[in-house]
N, C-alpha and C positions, 0 to 999 in steps of 0.2 A: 256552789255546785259540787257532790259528791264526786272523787275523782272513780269515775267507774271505768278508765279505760283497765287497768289491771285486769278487770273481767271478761272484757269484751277482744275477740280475737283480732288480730294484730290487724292494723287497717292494710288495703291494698294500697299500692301508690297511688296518690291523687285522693284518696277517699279519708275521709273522716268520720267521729261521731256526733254528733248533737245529744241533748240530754236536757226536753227542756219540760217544767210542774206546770200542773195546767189544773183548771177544778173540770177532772173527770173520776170517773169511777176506775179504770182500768187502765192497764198499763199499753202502749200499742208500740209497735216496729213496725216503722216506714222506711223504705230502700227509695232513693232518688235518682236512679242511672246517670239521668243529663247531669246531676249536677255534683254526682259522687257522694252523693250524704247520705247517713245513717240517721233517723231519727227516732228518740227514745222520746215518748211522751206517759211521762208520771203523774200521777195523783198529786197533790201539794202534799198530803199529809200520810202518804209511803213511806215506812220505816226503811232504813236501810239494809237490811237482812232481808226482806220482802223483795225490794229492786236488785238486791244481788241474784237471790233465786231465781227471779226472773228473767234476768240477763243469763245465766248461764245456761240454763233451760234453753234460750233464744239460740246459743255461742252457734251450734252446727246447723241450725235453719240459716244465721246470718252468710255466715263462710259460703253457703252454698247458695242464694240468692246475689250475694257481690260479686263472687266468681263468675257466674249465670251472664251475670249483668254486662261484667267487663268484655263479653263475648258478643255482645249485641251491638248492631253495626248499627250508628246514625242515619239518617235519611239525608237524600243530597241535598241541595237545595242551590241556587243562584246567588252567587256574591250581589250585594248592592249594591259597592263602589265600584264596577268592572276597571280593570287596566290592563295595559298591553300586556302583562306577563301570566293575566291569569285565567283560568282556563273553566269550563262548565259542564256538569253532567248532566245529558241525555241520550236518553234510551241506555241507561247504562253504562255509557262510555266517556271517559273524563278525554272531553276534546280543548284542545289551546283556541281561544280566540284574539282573532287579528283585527286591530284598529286601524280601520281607513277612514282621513279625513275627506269627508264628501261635504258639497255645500249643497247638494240639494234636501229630500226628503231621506229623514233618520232611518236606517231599516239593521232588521239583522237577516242573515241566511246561514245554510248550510251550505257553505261552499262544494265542500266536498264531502266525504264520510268520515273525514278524519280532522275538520276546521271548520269552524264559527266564524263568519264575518261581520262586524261592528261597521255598518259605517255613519256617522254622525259627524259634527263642521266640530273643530277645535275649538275646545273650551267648553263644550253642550253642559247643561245643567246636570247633576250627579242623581236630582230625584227625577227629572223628566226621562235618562239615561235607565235607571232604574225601573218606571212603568214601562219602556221601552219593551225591556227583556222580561218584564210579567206577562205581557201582550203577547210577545213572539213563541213563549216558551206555552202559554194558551193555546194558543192560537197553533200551534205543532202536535198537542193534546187533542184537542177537538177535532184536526184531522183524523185524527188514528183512530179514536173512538167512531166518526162515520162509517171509517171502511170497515171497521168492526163488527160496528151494527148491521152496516150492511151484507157482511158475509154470515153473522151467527139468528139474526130475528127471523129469516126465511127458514134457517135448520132448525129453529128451536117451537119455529112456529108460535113466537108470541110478539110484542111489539110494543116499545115503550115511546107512551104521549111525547117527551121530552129527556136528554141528557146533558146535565147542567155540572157543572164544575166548582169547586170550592175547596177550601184547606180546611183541613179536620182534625181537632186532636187526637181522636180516638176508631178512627173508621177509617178504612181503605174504602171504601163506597157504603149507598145505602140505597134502599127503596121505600117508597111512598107507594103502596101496592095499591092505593084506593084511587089515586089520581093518575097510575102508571108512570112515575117521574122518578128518573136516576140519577144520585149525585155519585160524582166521582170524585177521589181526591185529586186536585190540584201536582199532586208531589210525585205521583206516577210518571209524570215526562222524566225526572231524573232515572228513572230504574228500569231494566230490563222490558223490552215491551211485551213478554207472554205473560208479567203479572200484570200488567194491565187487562189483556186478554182474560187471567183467571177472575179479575173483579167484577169487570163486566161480563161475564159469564154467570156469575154466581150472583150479582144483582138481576137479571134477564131469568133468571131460573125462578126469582121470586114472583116473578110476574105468573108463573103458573102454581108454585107452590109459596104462599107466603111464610109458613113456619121453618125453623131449621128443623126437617123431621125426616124421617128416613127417609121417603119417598123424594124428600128434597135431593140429597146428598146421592141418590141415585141420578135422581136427572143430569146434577153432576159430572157424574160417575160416565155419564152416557158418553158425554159430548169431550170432555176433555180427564181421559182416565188417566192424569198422571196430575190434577190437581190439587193430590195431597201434600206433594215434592214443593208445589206452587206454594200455596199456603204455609209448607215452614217456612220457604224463603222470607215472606212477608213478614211473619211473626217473628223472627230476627230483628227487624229494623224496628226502632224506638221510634213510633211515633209523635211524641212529645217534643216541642223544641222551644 
């Protein structure tokens, strides 16, 4: 392998480059945020003079993509092995949870606004522990989304058949505008609850307007006039995990 870091601007900490021949036509630059890599993908039969040009031409796109990159905040998500020292985001707020040994029925709650209660019998299995906290941290989501629905589909005067729930790599929500059906992402109980609010506003909008088109972005516009603020927040967080 040619040594092309020479060319290539100085990695950030944590990140690297890759450099790898492939039979394409052209040469491509791939950024991997999650997992800190640069990828160079060459032709097999690129001259070296060719991929140097290349690269340098790339240097201040790259620079300014990794920088970008190292700026964007992960999504929360729920540890899988919980223990007593560690702690879960929702609605935004990294709260500690406490483990009590109960021998009845497993549950979790919100004690208070500032603590998570675990209670499960010592020893409980670490995947049954695990769907436990899938279930509860759902089941927190689905609440929020009713009252939701029920305060914005009487103002917006439209109404969706169903809103169902899922983890998504690339979507904060979506609409099936033919059959009325909303999904929402799954990962929203971690983060602030007005971006939930902005998602399901903006999937609710599709149901009168399906295209992104101006008149969309107006209705928008109507109901929640500060959901441009909302939407960088969101574009921030790396969906990917």
């Amino acid at each position: 392998m040619q040594d092309i870091h020479r060319l290539l601007p100085a990695a950030f900490e944590g990140w690297h480059y890759e450099l790898v021949y492939k039979s394409i036509r052209h040469i491509y630059f791939r950024i991997y945020p999650d997992k800190k890599i640069v990828r160079i993908s060459a032709p097999h039969q690129i001259s070296p003079k060719t991929l140097e040009y290349a690269i340098l031409a790339k240097s201040a796109w790259l620079t300014n993509k990794i920088t970008t990159a190292n700026h964007v905040v992960q999504p929360y998500k729920p540890i899988s092995a919980m223990t007593d020292s560690c702690s879960c985001m929702v609605w935004g707020k990294k709260l500690p949870v406490v483990r009590k040994a109960f021998k009845s029925r497993p549950g979790i709650c919100l004690t208070t606004e500032s603590e998570i209660t675990i209670r499960v019998p010592s020893g409980y299995d670490a995947k049954k522990e695990e769907k436990l906290w899938q279930r509860w941290l759902r089941s927190l989501l689905n609440e929020r989304i009713q009252t939701l629905l029920e305060k914005w589909q009487p103002v917006m005067g439209v109404v969706a058949a169903e809103c169902r729930l899922k983890k998504m790599k690339t979507r904060w929500g979506s609409c099936n505008t033919s059959v009325r059906r909303i999904w929402i992402n799954a990962v929203l109980v971690h983060l602030d609850p007005c971006l939930l609010e902005y998602v399901l506003v903006h999937e609710l909008a599709h149901l009168e307007e399906p295209g992104h088109t101006q008149r969309f972005y107006q209705i928008i516009e109507t109901y929640l006039p500060d959901w441009k603020s909302r939407e960088i927040r969101l574009k921030q967080i790396a969906l990917r995990q």
